[in-house]
C-alpha positions in Angstrom: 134.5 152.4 142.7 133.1 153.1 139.6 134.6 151.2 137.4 133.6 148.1 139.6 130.0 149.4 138.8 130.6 149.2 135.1 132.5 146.1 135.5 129.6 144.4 137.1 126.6 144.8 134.1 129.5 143.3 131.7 130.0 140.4 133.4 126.3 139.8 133.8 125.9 139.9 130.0 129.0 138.1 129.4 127.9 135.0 131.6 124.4 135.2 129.7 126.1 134.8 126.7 128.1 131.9 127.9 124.5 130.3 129.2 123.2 131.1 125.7 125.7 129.3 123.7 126.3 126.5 126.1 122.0 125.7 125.9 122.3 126.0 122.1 125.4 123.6 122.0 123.7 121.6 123.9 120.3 121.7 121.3 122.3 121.3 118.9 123.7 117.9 119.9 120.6 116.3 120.7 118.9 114.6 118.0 115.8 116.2 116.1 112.6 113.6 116.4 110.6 113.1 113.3 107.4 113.4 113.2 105.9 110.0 112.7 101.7 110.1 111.6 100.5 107.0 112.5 96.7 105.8 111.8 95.0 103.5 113.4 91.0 101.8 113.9 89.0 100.3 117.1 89.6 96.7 116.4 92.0 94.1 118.5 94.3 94.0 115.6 95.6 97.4 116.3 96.5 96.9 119.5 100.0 96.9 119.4 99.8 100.7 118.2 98.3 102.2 121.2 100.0 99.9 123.3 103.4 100.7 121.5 102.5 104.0 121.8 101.3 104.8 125.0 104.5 103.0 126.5 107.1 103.9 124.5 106.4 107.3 123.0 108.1 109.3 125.7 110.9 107.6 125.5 111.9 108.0 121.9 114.8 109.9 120.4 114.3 109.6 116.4 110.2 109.3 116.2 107.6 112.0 117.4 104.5 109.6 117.0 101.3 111.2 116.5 98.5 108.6 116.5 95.1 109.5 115.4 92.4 107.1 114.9 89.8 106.6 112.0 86.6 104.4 112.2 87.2 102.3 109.0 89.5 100.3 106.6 88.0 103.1 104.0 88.9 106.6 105.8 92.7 105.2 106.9 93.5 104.2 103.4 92.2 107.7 102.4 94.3 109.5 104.8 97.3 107.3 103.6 96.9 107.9 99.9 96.6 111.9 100.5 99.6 111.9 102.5 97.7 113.1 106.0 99.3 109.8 107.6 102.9 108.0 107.1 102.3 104.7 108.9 99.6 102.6 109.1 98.4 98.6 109.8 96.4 98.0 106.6 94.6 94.8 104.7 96.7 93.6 102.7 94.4 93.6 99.5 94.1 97.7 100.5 97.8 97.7 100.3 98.1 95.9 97.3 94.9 98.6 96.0 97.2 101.4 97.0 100.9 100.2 95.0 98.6 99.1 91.9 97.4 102.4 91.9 100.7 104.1 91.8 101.5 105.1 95.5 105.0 104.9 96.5 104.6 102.2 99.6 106.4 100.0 101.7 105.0 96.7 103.5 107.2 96.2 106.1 105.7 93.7 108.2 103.0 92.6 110.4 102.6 92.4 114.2 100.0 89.2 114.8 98.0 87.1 112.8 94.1 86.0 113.1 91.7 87.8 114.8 88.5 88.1 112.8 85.6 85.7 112.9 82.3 85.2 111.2 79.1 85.1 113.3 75.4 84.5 112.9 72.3 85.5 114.0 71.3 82.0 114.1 73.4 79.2 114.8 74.7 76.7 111.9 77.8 75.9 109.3 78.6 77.8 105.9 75.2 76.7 104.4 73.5 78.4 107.0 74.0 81.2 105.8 72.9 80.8 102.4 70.8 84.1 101.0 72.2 86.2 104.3 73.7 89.2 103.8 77.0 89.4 105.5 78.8 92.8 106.8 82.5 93.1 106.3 84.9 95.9 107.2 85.5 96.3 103.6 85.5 94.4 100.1 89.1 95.3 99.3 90.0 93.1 102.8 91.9 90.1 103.7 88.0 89.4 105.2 86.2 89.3 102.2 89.2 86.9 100.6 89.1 84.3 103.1 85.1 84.5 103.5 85.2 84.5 99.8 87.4 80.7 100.5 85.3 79.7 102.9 81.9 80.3 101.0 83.4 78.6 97.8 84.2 75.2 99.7 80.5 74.9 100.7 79.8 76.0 97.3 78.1 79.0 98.2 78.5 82.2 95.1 78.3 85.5 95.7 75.9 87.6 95.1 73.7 84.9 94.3 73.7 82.6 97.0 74.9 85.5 99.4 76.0 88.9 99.7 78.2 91.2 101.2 78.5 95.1 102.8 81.0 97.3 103.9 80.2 98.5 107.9 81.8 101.1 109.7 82.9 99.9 112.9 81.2 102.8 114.9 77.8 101.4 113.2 77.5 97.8 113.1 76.7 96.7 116.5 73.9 99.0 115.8 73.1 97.8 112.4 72.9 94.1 114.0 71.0 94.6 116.5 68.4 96.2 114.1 68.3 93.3 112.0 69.9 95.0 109.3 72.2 92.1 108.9 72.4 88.3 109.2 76.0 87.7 109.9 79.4 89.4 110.7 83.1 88.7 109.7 84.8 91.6 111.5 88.2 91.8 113.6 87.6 91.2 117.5 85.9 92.4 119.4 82.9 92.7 117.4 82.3 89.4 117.2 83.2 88.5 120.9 80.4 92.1 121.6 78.2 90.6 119.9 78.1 87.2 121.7 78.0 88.6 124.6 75.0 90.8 124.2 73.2 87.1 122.6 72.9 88.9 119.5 75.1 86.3 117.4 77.1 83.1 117.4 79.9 81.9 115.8 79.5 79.7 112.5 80.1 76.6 112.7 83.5 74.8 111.3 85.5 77.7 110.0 88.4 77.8 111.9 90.3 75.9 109.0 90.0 78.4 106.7 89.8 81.6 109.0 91.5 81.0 112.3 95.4 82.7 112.5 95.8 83.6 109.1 97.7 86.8 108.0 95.4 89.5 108.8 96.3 93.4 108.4 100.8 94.6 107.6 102.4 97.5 108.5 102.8 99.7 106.0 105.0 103.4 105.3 104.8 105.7 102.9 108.3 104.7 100.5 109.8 108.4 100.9 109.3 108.5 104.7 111.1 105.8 105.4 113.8 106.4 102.5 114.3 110.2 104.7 113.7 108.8 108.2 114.8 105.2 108.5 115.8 106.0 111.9 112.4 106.9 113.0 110.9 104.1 111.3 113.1 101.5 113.0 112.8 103.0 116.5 108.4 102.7 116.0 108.9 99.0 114.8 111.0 98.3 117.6 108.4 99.9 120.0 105.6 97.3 117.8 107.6 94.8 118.7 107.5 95.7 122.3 104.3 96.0 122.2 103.3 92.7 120.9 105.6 91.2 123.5 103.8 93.0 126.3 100.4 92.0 125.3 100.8 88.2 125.1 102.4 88.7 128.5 100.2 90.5 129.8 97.1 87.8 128.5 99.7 84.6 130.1 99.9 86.5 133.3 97.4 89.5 134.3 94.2 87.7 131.6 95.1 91.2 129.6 94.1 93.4 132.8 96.9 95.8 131.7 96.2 96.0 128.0 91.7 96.4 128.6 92.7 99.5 130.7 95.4 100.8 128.3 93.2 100.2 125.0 90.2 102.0 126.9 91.9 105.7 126.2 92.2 105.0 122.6 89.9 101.9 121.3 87.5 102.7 123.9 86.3 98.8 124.4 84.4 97.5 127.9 88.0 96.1 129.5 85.9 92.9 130.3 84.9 92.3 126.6 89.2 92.6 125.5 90.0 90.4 128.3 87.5 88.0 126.9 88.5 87.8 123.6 92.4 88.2 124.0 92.3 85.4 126.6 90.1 82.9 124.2 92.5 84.0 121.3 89.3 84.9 119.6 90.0 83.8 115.7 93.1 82.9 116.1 94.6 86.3 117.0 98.1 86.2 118.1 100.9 89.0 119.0 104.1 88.2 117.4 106.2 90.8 114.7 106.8 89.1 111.6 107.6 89.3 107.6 104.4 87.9 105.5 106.1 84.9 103.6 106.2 85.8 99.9 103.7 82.5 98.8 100.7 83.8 101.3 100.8 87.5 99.5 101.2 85.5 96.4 98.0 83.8 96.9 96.1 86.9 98.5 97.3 88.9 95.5 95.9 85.7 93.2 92.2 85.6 94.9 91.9 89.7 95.0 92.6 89.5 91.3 89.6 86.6 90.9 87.5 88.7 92.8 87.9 91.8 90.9 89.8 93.6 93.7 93.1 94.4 91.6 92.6 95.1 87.8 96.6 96.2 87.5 99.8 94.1 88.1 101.9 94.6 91.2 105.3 94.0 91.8 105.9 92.2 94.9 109.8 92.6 94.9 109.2 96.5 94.7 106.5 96.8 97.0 107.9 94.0 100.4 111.0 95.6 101.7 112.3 93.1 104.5 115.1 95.5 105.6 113.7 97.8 108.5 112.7 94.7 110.3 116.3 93.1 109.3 117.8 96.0 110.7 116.3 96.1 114.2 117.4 92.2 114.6 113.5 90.4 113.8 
């Protein structure tokens, strides 16, 4: 009898044991996610991000995405060049900034094209808008390139015959509506927000040299994505997916699905994102793709002319085509 009440505690512990090492086995088999910092801003460009994110997230097995957003061009490339962030959708003249400058980076890709468009207190064309002062999200932005293009063709020089600030976006409907400025080139909505409050228009006849062109890339710190290539795939893939679900979503729903989905993280009226999305405001369109090398040649030509870049950057080293390869795009 009482050695089957000593018997009994032993097999108690032994079976714990078992459950212990079987639940660590187990652990130990499943893959470890890595953590993935990703940046991002309130602007329709960054959609795929939160979209990607907020439908994929739980179902990853290499990435842990942590998204955290920032309220200008100027504070995400901070957080990227002091490491506080590993992925990020940047302008490409920023990213250019950032390899000139010695940080190990990686373009990867891009995940839509357009999306920005200058308006106008007042409507008219480019000459219009001759002595204005014009706000851009930054001067080290594929913005101030392309309004720097379309101001030359109407012969139009800066700082002379018009000028240019940098805006936050949690300011500048503000800073409009006070009269503090005469125009806006921004990423949607802002333009689309502004129209619709009859505070702007859009300027006449620039859709030739503003509408769909190569807007912000994806870019990854070069050492994360040497360690965690894995990760890195699995978050494009999850882009991809994303882009695919908002032009779908726009076709079908008029981007019901993606206005309440954006409203948790971009925090835009879902009315004002269906408006825009659906009118492909500037040209914006959801699709993942590699830059072609002659368009970052060019942007890389015009930052230098402008005084963006003072240093040399080496394209080769800098474009890495692979992760995007990898996952089949």
């Amino acid at each position: 009898m009482c050695k089957k009440k000593r018997m009994a505690p032993l097999l108690t512990v032994s079976l714990f044991v078992v459950l212990c090492l079987i639940q660590a086995a187990a652990m130990a088999a499943e893959p470890t996610r890595q953590p993935l910092r990703v940046g991002y801003l309130p602007a329709l460009s960054q959609l795929p991000i939160v979209v990607a994110y907020e439908n994929d997230r739980m179902n990853h097995v290499a990435a842990q995405v942590q998204i955290s957003r920032y309220n200008s061009f100027t504070a995400l490339e901070a957080a990227f060049r002091v490491g506080a962030i590993d992925f990020a959708s940047l302008p490409v003249p920023l990213v250019f900034a950032m390899a000139a400058d010695g940080h190990q980076v990686r373009l990867v890709g891009a995940d839509h094209v357009g999306g920005s468009r200058l308006v106008a207190a007042k409507q008219g064309d480019v000459q219009s808008l001759k002595g204005k002062l014009i706000g851009l999200p930054g001067l080290d932005t594929n913005e101030n390139i392309y309004l720097s293009r379309l101001m030359q063709a109407g012969k139009l020089r800066p700082g002379l015959e018009y000028k240019t600030i940098r805006i936050t976006f949690s300011t500048v409907m503000n800073d409009f509506k006070a009269g503090k400025l005469d125009a806006l080139y921004l990423p949607e909505p802002y333009g689309t927000m502004a129209e619709i409050e009859k505070m702007a228009v859009a300027v006449d006849n620039q859709e030739e040299l503003t509408g769909g062109k190569l807007d912000t890339v994806w870019v990854v710190r070069a050492d994360y994505l040497k360690g965690h290539p894995a990760a890195v795939d699995e978050w494009l893939k999850s882009l991809a997916s994303g882009c695919r679900f908002i032009e779908d979503d726009i076709a079908k729903l008029g981007a019901r699905q993606t206005g309440i989905i954006q409203a948790g993280y971009l925090k835009f009226p879902a009315e004002t994102v269906s408006k825009a999305l659906q009118g492909k405001a500037g040209g914006l369109q959801y699709a993942p793709l590699m830059p072609e090398t002659k368009v970052l040649e060019k942007i890389l030509e015009d930052a230098g002319q402008l005084k963006i870049l003072t240093k040399s950057v080496d394209l080769k080293t800098l474009v890495d085509p692979q992760p995007l390869k990898r996952i089949g795009l």
